[in-house]
N, C-alpha and C positions, 0 to 999 in steps of 0.2 A: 504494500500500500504506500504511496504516495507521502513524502515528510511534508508538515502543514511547512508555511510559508517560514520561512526565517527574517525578518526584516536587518539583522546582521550581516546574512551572508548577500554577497555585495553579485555573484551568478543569482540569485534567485529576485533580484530587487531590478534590473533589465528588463527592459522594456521593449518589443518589438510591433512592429507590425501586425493586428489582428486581421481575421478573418472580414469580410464584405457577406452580408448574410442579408438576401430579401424578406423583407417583410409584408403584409400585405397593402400596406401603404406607401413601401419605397424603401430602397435599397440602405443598408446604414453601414461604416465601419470603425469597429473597435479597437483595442488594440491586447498585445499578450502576454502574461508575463510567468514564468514560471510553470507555462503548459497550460494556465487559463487564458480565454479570452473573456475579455472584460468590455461592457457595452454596458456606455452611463447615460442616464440622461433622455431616454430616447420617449417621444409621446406617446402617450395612451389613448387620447382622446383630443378634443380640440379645447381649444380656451372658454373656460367655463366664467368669462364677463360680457359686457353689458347687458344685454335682455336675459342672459344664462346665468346671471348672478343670483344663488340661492336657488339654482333648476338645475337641470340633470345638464349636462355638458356636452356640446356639440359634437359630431361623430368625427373623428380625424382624418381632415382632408390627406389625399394622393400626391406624392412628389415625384420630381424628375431628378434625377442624378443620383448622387450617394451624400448622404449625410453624416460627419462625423461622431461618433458616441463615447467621447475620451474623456469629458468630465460630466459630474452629477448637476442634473438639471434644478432648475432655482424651487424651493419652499413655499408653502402658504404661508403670507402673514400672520403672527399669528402671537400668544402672548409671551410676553419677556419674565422670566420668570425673578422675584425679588432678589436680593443679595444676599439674605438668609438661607438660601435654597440653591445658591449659585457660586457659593465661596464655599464650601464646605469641605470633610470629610469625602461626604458621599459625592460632590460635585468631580474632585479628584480622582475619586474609584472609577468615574465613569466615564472621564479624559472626551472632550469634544470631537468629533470628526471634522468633514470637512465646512468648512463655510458657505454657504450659498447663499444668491440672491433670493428675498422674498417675494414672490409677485403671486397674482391671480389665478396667472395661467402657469401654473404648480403642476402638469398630472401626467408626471415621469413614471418611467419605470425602467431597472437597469436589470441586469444581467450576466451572470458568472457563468462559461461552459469551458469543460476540460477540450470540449470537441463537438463540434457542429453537424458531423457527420458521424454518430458513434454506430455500429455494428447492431445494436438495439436501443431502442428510444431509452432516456432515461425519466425518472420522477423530478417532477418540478415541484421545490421547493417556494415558494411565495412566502417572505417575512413581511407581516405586518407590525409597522414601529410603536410605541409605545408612548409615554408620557399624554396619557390621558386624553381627550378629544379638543382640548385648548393649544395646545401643541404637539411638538415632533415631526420626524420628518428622519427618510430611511439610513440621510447619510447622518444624523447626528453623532455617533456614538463610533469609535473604530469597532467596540468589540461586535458590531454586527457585519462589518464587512464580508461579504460570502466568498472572498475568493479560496481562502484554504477548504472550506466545505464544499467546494465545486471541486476541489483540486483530490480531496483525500477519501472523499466519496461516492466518486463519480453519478453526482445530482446536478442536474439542474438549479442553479439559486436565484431568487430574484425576489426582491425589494421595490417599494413604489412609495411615491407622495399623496397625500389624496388631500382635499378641503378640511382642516377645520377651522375651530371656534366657531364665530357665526357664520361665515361664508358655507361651514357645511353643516349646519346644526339649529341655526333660525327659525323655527318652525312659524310660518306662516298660513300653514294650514286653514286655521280658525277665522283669521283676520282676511286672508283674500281670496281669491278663486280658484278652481279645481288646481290651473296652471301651477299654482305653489302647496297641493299638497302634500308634498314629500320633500318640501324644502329643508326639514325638521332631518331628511333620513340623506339630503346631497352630497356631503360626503361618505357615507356606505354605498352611494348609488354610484359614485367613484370607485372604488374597489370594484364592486358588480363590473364596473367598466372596465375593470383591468384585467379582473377575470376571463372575461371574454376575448381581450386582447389575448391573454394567455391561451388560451383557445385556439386562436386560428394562427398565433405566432408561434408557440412553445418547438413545434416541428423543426421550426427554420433556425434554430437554436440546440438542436440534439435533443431535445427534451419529448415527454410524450403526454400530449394533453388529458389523454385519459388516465392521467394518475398524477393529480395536483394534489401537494399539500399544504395547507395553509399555517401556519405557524406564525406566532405572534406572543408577548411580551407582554406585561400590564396593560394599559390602552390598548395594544393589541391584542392580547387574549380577550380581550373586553370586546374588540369588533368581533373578533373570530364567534364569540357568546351570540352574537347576533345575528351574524348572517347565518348559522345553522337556524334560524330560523323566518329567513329573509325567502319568501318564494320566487323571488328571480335568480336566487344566488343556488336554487339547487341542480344541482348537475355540473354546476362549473369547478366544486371543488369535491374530492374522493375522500380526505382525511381530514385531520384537523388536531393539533399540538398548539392546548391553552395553557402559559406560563405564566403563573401568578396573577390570572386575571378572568378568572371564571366570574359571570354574573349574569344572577338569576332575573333583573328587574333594570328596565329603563321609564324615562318619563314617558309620564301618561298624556296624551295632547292637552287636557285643561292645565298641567304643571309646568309641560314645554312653554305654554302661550303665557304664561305668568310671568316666565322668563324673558320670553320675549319682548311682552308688555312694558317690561322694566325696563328694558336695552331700550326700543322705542321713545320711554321717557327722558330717556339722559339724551337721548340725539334731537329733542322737540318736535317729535312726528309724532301724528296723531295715527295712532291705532286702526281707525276705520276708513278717513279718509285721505291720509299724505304717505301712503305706501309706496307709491312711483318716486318720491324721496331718497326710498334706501337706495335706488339705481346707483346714482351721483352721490352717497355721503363718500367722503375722504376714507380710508382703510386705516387711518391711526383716531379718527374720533369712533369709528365702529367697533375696532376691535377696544379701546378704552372703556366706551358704553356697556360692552359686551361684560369688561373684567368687572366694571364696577357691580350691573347687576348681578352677578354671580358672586360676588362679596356681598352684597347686600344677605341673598338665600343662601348661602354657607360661608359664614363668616370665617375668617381667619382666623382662625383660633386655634393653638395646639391642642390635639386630642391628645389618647393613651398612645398613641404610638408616639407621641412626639415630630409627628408632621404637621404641618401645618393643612387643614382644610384649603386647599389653593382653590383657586376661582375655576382653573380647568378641569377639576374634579366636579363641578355642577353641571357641566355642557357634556352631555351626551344624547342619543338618537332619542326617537320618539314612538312609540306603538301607538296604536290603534289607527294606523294612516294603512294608507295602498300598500306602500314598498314593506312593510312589516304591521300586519295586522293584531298580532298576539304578542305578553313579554317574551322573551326568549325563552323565560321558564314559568308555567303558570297555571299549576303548579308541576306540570310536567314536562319534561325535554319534548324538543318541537319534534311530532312523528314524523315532520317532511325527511328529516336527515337520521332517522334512528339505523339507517345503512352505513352509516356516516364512520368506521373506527376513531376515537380519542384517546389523544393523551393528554392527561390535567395533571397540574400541578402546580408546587408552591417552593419557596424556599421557606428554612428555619427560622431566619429573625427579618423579617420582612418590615422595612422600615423601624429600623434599629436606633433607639433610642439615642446613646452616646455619637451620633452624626448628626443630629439637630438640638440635643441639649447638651452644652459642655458642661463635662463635671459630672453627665449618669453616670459615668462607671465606677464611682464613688457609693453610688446608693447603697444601701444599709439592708440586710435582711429585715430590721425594724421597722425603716421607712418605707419599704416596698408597700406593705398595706394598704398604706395612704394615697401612694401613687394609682393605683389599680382600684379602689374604690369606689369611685365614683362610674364605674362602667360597667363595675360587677357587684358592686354588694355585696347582699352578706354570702357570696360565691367566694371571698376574696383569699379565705382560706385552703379550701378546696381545690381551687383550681391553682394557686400557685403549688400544692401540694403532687397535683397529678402533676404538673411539668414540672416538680425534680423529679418524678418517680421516670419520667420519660427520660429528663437530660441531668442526669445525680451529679454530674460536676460543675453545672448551669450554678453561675453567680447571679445576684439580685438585676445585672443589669440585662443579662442572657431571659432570664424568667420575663422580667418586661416584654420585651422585644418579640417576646415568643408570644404571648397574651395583648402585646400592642396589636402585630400582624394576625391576631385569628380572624380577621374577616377573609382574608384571603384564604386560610385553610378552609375553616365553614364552606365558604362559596364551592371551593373547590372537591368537599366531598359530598356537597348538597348536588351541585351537577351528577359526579359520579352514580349517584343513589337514585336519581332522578332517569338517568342512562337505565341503568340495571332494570326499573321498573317497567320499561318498555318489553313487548313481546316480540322477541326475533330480532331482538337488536343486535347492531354491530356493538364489538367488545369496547370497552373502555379503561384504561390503563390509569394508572396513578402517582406519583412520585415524591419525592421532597429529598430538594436539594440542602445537603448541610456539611456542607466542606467551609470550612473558615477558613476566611485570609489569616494570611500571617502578617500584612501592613497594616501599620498605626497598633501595632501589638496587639492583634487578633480584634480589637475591638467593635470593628463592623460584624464579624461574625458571618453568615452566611444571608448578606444583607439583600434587597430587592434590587436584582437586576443583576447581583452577582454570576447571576447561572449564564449569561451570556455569550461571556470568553469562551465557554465551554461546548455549551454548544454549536457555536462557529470554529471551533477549533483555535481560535484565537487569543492561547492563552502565552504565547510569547509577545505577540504584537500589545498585549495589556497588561505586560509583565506589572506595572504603576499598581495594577487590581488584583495581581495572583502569585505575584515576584515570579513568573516566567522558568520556574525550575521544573524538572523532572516529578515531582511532585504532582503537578497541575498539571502536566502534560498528558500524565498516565489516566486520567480522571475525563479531560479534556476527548482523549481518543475514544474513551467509554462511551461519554455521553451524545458527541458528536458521530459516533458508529450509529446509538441508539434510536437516535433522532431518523438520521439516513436511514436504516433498517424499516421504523415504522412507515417512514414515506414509501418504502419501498412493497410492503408487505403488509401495511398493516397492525403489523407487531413489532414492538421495540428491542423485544431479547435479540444476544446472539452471545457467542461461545467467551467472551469474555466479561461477561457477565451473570451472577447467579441469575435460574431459571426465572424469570418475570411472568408471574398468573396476571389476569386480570380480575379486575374488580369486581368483590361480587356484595350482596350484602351479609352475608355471612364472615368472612376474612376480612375483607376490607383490604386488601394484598396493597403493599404499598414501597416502591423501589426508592430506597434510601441512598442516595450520593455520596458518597464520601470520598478518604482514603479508603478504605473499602465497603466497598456498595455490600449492599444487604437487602432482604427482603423482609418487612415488617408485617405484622399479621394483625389487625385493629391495636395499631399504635398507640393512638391519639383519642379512641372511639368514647373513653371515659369521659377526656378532656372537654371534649368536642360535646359533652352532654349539658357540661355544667355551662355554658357559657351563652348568654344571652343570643337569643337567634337559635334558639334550638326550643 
């Protein structure tokens, strides 16, 4: 197999000439490096402004010649996030990619292939990025860059931009005419569109359209939650691997429009009649309007996890519209996709304390209490009790972390359970990542978003997030095999890993990360009982 990328070795960081690959819109070329070809930037669809602003996005005109695909195409505008949340710890673990321009017409999609012409089609990998539906965007982060997991898996990888904040999230439904009602769902109706570009492209790329997997990150496991139950989005995707971002519930159209209402008020357009307004408002007093109302309806205020409730945590899609008529869970997985195989999962300290309050890892067995009370009650005992019983060498600020993050476990074995109860379902898998950094003196722990290097194989290129040793490497090949695997088959085991069952509700079978992976049999299922939401 294939060594991931070295960004040291100075033969593997050359850069050649890529492959010229037709697409159905017109011819593009890449360039290659280390056996991949690399294709950035390339469109998906047409520019989704003036009359398509907040509407589904014009079909992508036809070109003559060849187009170059050597850097990553420009961003949705979209929100800046504060300085408490941009300086940090965790802002360092997660080292910025590359810089792009933000504009409208955002709705790229790039491309990793070992080979254009492989002997058999391969599975296409489609990553959806993460950081909530107020931002992100595919190049933000190195450790998602797909070219080692094109390189060492022979998969197809591919990453895209789509609309948010308000540009793909305004839900106008309520307030104007049929024409806007999926306005609320514009950027999922983006993906939908990339989908299909994947579709009729994937071939001309080595890849094989009938075996798409979708894969995605917090925000993005959170789209991935959706579109399984999006009825335009079925058929275009085979699998689907949600990390750290399972969710059973979006707004309701009267909650969407309340938001809206509110954005509307701070731009001084009347609700009923100055809609033709939002055409021409500026994109820095929209998107301002936008943060403000979403601070109004989730205030910024640190929760138990010690994150702060951000404004791009309120902007999410909308049910009860055309494009998504039911929650994604309600109260059961959507039957369009119960053929659908999944993998869910979470990490161990998920939004970890001591990276937004300096001085948690000080906390006190005595003062824990106090910290966790107010979300648990008189649970407070209890439940710090089940997680030593889970992690016996878990300090005061490890137990937080672990108790801050259970909404992302919850979601995550609510879906699982939710799978299972269907009849004749495709299988569902489960996991939790708990391999701790060893920077900043282990103190992130196995923090949100950590699992990434890994699964892209990109744990040298993030050495800043895993120190790049052998260590990580060996864990990295695991996870990054297991991923490829399930895209490939369905199933995430293979020979370097203990046997991986799927989920059932009896076992609860759940593939543990480590230094050495493991298979846990209702871990957590105690835990997971005492804690509000159950």
């Amino acid at each position: 197999m294939p060594a991931p990328h070295s960004v040291g070795a100075l033969t593997d960081r050359l850069v050649a000439p890529g492959a010229t690959v037709n697409t159905a819109a017109g011819a593009v070329r890449g360039y290659q490096r280390g056996g991949v070809h690399c294709f950035k930037g390339l469109a998906y669809a047409g520019a989704p402004t003036a009359e398509h602003r907040f509407r589904r996005a014009p079909d992508l005109a036809a070109w003559t010649g060849v187009r170059n695909a050597y850097n990553y195409g420009p961003v949705c505008p979209r929100w800046t996030a504060p300085a408490d949340l941009s300086n940090n710890e965790w802002a360092f673990l997660l080292q910025r990619g590359a810089e792009s321009a933000a504009q409208e017409d955002c709705l790229r999609i790039n491309v990793w292939t070992s080979s254009t012409r492989p002997e058999h089609p391969r599975p296409v990998m489609l990553w959806l990025h993460g950081q909530g539906f107020m931002s992100g965007s595919s190049q933000d982060f190195l450790a998602t860059d797909g070219e080692n997991l094109a390189r060492t898996q022979e998969v197809v990888v591919m990453s895209l931009n789509h609309r948010v904040g308000p540009l793909g999230l305004l839900h106008l439904g309520e307030l104007s005419g049929a024409e806007y009602a999926d306005s609320g769902n514009a950027g999922m109706i983006d993906i939908i569109d990339a989908l299909r570009w994947v579709r009729t492209n994937a071939e001309a790329f080595g890849g094989d359209p009938d075996n798409v997997t979708l894969f995605g990150q917090s925000g993005g496991g959170f789209k991935i939650s959706v579109l399984l139950a999006m009825p335009e989005a079925r058929g275009l995707f085979h699998k689907a691997i949600i990390q750290s971002g399972a969710r059973l519930r979006v707004h309701t159209s009267a909650s969407a429009t309340v938001l809206t209402e509110r954005t509307l008020q701070r731009l001084a357009i009347n609700s009923r009649t100055g809609l033709s307004a939002l055409q021409c408002v500026p994109l820095n007093r929209l998107l301002q309007a936008a943060q403000d109302a979403s601070m109004e309806m989730a205030p910024a205020t640190p929760d138990d996890t010690g994150y702060r409730n951000a404004p791009g945590f309120y902007w999410m899609p909308v049910a009860g519209v055309p494009s998504l008529p039911t929650q994604p869970v309600d109260p059961d997985a959507p039957e369009q996709s119960r053929h659908v195989p999944l993998l869910v999962g979470t990490t161990l300290n998920e939004f970890a304390p001591c990276m937004t309050f300096p001085g948690a890892e000080t906390l006190t067995w005595a003062e824990l209490p106090a910290k966790l009370a107010p979300q648990l009650g008189d649970r407070v005992t209890a439940a710090i009790a089940a997680v030593r019983a889970i992690e016996p060498s878990a300090c005061p600020v490890d137990v937080w972390s672990v108790l801050g993050g259970r909404r992302f476990r919850q979601a995550a074995v609510a879906l699982c359970d939710a799978r299972v109860r269907q009849q004749q379902a495709a299988p569902v898998f489960n996991y939790l990542f708990r391999w701790r950094t060893a920077m900043f003196e282990g103190r992130p722990g196995a923090f949100h978003c950590a699992c990434l290097p890994f699964v892209f194989n990109n744990t040298d290129l993030c050495d800043h997030a895993t120190g790049g040793d052998s260590r990580a490497q060996r864990l990295a090949t695991r996870m990054s095999r297991a991923w490829a695997q399930f895209a490939r088959t369905g199933h995430p085991g293979h020979d370097d890993l203990p046997a991986w069952p799927a989920f059932t509700p009896c076992e609860r079978a759940v593939m543990v990360f480590d230094d050495h992976c493991q298979v846990a049999r209702n871990l957590d299922t105690e835990l997971l009982a005492l804690l509000p939401g159950n």
